[in-house]
C-alpha positions in Angstrom: 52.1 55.8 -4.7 52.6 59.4 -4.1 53.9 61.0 -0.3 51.5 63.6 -0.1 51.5 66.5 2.4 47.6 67.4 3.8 47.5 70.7 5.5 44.0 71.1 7.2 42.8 73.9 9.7 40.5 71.7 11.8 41.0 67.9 12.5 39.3 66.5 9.5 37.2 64.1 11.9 34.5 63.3 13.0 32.4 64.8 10.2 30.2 66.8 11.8 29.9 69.9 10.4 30.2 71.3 6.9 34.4 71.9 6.8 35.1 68.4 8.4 33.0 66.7 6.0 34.6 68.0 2.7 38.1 67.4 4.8 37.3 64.1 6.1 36.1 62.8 2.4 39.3 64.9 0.5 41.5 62.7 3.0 39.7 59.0 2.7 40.2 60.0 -1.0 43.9 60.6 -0.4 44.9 57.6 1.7 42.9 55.1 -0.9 46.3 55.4 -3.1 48.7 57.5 -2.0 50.8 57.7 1.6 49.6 60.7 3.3 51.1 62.9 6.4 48.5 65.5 7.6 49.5 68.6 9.5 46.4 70.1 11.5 45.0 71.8 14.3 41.9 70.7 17.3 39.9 73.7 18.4 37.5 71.7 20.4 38.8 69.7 22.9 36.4 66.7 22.4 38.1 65.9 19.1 41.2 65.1 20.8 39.4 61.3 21.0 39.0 61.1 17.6 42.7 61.8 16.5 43.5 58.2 17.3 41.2 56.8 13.8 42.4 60.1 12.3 46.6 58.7 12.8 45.3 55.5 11.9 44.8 56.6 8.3 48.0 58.0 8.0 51.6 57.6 7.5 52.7 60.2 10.3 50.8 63.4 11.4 51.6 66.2 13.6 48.6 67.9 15.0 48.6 71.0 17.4 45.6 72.3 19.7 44.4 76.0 19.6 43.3 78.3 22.5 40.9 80.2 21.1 41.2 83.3 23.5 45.1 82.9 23.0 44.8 82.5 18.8 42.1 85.6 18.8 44.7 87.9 21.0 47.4 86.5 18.5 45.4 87.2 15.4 45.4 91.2 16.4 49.0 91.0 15.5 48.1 91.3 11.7 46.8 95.0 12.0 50.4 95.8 12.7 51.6 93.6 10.0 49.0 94.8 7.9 48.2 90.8 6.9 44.7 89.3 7.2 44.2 88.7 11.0 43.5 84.8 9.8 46.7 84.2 8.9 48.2 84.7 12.8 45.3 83.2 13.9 46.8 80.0 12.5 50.7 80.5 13.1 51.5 78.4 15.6 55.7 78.2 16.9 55.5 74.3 17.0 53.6 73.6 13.8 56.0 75.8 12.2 59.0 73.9 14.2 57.5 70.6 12.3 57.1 71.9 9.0 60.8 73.3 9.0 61.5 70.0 9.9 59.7 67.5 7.7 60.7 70.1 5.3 64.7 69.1 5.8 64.4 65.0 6.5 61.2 64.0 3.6 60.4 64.5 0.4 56.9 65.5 -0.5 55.4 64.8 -3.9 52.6 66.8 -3.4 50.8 69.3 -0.9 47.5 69.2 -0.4 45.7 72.7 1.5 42.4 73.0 3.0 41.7 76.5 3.6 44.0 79.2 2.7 45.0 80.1 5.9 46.9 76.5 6.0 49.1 77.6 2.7 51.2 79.6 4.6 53.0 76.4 5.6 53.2 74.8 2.5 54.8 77.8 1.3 57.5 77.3 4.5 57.9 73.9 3.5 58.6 75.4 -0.3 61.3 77.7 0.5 63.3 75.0 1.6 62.3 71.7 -0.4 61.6 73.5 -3.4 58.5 73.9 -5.8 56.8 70.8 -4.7 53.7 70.8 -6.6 50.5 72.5 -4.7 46.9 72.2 -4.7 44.5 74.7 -2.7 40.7 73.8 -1.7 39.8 77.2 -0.9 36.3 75.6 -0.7 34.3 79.2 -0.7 36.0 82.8 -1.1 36.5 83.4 2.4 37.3 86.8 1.8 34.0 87.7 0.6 32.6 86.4 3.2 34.0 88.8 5.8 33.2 91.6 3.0 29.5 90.2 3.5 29.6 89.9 7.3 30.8 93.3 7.2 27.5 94.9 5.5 25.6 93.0 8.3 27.3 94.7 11.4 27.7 98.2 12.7 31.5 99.9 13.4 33.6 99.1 14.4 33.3 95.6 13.5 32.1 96.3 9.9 35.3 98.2 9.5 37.5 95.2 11.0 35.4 92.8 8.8 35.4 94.8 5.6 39.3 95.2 6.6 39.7 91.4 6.4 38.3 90.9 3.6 40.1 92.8 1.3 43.5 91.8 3.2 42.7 87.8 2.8 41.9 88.7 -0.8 45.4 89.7 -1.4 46.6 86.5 0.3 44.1 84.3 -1.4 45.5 86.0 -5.3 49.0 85.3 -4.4 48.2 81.5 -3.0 46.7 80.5 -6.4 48.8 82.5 -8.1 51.8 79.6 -6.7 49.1 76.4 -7.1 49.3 73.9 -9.7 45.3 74.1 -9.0 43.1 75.9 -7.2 39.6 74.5 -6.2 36.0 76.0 -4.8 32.8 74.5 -4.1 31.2 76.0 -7.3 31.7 77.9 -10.5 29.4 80.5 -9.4 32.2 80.6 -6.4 35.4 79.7 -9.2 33.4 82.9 -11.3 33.5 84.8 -8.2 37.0 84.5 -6.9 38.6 85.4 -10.6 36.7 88.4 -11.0 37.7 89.6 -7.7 41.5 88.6 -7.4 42.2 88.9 -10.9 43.8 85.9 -11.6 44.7 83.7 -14.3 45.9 80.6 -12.5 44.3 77.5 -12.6 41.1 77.2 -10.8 38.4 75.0 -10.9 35.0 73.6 -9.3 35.0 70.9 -7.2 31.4 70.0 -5.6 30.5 68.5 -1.9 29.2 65.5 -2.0 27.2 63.0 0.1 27.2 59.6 1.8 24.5 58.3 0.1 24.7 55.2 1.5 24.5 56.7 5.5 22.4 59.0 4.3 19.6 57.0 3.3 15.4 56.9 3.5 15.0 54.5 6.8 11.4 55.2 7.6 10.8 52.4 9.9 13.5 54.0 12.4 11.9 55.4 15.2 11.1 59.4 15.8 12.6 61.6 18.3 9.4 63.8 17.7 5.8 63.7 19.9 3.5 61.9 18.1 1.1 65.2 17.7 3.7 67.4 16.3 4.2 68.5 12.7 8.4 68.8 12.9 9.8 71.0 10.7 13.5 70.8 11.0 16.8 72.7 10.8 20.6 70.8 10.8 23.7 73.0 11.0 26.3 73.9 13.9 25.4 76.3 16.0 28.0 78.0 16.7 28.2 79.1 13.7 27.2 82.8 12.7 25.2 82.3 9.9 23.1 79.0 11.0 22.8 81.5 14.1 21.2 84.5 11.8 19.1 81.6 10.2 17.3 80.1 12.8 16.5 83.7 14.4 15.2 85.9 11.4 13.1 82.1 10.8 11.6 81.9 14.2 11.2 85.7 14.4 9.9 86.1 10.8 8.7 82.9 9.4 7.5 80.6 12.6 4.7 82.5 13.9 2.7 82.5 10.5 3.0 79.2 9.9 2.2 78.7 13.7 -0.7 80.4 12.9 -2.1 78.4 10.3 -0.6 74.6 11.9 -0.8 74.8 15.7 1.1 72.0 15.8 3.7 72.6 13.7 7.5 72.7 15.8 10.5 74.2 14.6 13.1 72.3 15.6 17.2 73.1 15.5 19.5 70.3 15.9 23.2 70.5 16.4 26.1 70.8 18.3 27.3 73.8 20.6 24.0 75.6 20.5 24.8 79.8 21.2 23.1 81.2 24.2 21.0 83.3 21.3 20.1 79.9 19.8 19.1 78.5 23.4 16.9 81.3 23.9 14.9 80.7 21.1 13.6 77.0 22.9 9.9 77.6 23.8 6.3 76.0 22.8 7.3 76.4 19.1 10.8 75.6 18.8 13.0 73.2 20.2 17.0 73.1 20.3 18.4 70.0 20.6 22.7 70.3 21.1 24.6 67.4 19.8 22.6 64.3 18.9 23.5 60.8 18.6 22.4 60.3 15.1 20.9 63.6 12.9 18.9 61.1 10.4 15.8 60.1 12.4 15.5 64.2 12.7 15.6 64.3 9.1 13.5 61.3 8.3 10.7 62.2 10.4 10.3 65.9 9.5 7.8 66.9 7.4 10.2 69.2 6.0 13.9 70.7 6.4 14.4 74.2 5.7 17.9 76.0 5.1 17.3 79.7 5.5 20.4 80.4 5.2 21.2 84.6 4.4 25.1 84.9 5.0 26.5 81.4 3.8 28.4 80.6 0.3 28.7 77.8 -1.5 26.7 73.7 -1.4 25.6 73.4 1.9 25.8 69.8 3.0 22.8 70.0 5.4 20.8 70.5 2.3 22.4 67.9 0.5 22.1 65.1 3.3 18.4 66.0 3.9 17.9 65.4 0.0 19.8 62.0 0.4 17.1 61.0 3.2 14.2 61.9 1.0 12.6 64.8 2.8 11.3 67.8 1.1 13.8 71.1 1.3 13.4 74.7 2.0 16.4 76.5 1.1 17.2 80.2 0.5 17.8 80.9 -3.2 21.2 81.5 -3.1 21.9 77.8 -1.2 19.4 76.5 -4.9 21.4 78.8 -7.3 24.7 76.8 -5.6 23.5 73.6 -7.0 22.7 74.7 -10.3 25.8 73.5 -12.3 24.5 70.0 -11.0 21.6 70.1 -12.9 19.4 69.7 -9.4 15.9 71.3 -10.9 13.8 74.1 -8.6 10.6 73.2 -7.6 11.4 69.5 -8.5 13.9 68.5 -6.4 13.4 70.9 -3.8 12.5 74.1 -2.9 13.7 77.9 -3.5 12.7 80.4 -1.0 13.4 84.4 -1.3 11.8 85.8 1.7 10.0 85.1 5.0 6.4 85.2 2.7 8.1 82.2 0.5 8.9 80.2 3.5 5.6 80.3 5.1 3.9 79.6 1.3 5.7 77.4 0.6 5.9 74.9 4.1 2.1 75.4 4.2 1.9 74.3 0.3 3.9 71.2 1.6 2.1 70.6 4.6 -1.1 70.8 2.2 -0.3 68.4 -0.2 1.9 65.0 1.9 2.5 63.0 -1.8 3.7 66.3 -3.3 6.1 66.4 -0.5 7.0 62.9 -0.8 7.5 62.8 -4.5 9.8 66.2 -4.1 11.7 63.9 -1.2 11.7 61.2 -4.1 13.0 63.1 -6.4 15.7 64.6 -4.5 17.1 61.6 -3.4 17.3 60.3 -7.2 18.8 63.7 -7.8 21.5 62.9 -4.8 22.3 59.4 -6.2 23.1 60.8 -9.8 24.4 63.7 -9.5 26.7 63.9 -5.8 29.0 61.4 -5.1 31.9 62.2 -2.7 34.3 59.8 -5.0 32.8 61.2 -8.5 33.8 64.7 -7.3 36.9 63.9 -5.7 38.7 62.4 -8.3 38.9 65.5 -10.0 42.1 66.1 -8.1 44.1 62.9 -9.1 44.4 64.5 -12.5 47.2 67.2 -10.5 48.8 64.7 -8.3 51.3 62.0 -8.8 49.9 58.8 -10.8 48.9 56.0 -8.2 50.9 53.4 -8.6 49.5 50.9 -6.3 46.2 51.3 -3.6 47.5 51.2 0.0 44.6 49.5 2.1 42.7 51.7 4.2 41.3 51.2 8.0 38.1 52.9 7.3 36.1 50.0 9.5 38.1 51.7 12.3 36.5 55.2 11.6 33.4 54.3 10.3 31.3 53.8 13.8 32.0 57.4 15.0 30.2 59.0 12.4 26.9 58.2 14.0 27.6 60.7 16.4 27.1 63.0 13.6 25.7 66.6 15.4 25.3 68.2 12.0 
């Protein structure tokens, strides 16, 4: 049994939006056989009820809460430094205080990092307990992501994202460039990050996954839709920029076709923290939900889920947990071409979309045809069950860390319950 060191940027509980998921599953992984002491921030204060099943999992933790007016003002620092604003959006006196401590009084076999911004402390704890061995979940190249934001906005902000991007880039190069491993959410993302950093470390692809087993067909549930309605449905946070761009260019580009030719067809968006852009969206034709109790019965009564998705990277896990439930998809190409290396088939297992023409072709092919639909649902959840499990992924990583030497019993009954307050 290894003592292993996870530094996340976000509490990795409850699961309820794409980050926390991959976090939540990389730590269940971790605790199931080796001792594990997680270092992490809350940036919403409802999670601070969750960090109690969170300690519960582990052998000591030390976790910090973010102002996010006070960490954005701090972040401004790094256009003096000349660093990527993330990185002092993240440095925080007392987490450093901890590291520099741990550092002196434990000894570490390994460090786990979720997101690069979090491997400025396991290079801290380096400096003074020496080259303990590191591995990096990047998870997507966050640096081209602001370099895309940054063709979608006007100055000054496309100078301060394109800025960022090339400045976390740097970061990101030397990070793996001091990892045993390095890991993104795809090879197209793996294929990505080398050609732009340059490097030869070791990097590889390490998949999402889903809870098959939570995630699962349950038809006879009941529907949180009118019984008239044709509910076509979008998951995601929204708070988050591009679910935001997604549901708008879709409701201003895509829903009033459709609309046209199905009256009754709804659009609905369900998830937490909804914008005030997303909230002005609610009408006749769409409806926004906020947090729900449980996202399945949304998913298991739509008669499809679409992910039009124009500024995101990587496996989206909306996608995959609609394709677990065994409802038809929708997704933009680029969110299809992501699941590629897992041998998930186009037009088979769900659907790829290119523009607002595609989306309204192909929802009204689907609405046309119900057993198409349901055999595409079929095969999609067949496609789940094969090809992404959380475990099968996961244990890519044991071959870089410390050989198990026993399995240390985990309290996972404990944290099981809250995840039906999934608010996707």
């Amino acid at each position: 049994m290894a003592r292993i060191l996870y530094l996340v940027h976000r509490l990795p509980y409850p699961p309820n939006k794409g980050d926390k998921l991959r976090s939540y599953h990389l730590l269940k992984h971790l605790v199931a056989s080796h001792e594990v002491v997680l270092g992490s921030f809350i940036d919403d204060p409802e999670d601070w009820a969750h960090l109690p099943a969170v300690r519960a999992l582990c052998a000591d933790s030390f976790v910090a809460g973010l102002n996010p007016l006070r960490t954005r003002l701090a972040s401004l620092r790094g256009l003096l430094s000349g660093e990527a604003l993330s990185l002092p959006y993240y440095r925080h006196r007392a987490m450093r205080a901890w590291i520099a401590r741990i550092a002196r009084e434990q000894r570490f076999d390994a460090i786990v990092v979720f997101s690069s911004t979090m491997a400025q402390y396991a290079l801290q704890l380096r400096e003074v307990a020496g080259p303990v061995p590191m591995l990096v979940d990047f998870v997507d190249v966050d640096s081209a992501k602001w370099s895309d934001y940054a063709k979608a906005r006007r100055w000054p902000m496309s100078w301060l994202y394109r800025r960022e991007g090339q400045a976390l880039l740097a970061y990101e190069r030397q990070v793996a460039d001091q990892a045993r491993c390095s890991f993104f959410v795809t090879e197209s993302e793996k294929a990505l990050f080398q050609q732009l950093s340059g490097t030869t470390a070791k990097v590889e692809a390490l998949c999402n996954g889903v809870d098959s087993g939570y995630f699962a067909p349950l038809p006879l549930q009941p529907s949180p839709f009118d019984a008239d309605e044709l509910p076509l449905v979008f998951t995601g946070a929204m708070d988050y920029w591009p679910n935001v761009d997604a549901v708008q260019w879709f409701v201003a580009q895509v829903l009033p076709e459709l609309r046209r030719r199905w009256p009754k067809l709804r659009f609905t968006i369900v998830g937490r923290a909804p914008t005030p852009a997303v909230l002005a969206l609610a009408g006749d034709a769409v409806r926004v939900t906020g947090t729900v109790p449980d996202v399945r019965p949304y998913l298991q009564h739509a008669v499809a889920v679409v992910a039009p998705l124009r500024l995101a990277r990587g496996v989206q896990n909306k996608i995959l947990e609609a394709m677990a439930v065994g409802r038809p998809v929708v997704a933009a190409r680029s969110c299809v071409e992501a699941l590629d290396a897992n041998g998930v088939q186009p037009g088979q297992d769900l659907l790829s979309a290119d523009d607002a023409e595609d989306y309204v072709d192909l929802v009204h092919a689907l609405l046309c045809a119900p057993a198409r639909a349901q055999a595409i649902g079929q095969q999609a959840r067949e496609r789940v069950l094969r090809q992404f499990s959380w475990q099968a992924h996961l244990s890519q990583l044991d071959a870089y860390l410390p050989p198990a030497a026993v399995t240390v019993p985990t309290p996972l009954a404990s944290v099981a319950p809250a995840m039906q307050g999934l608010g996707a």
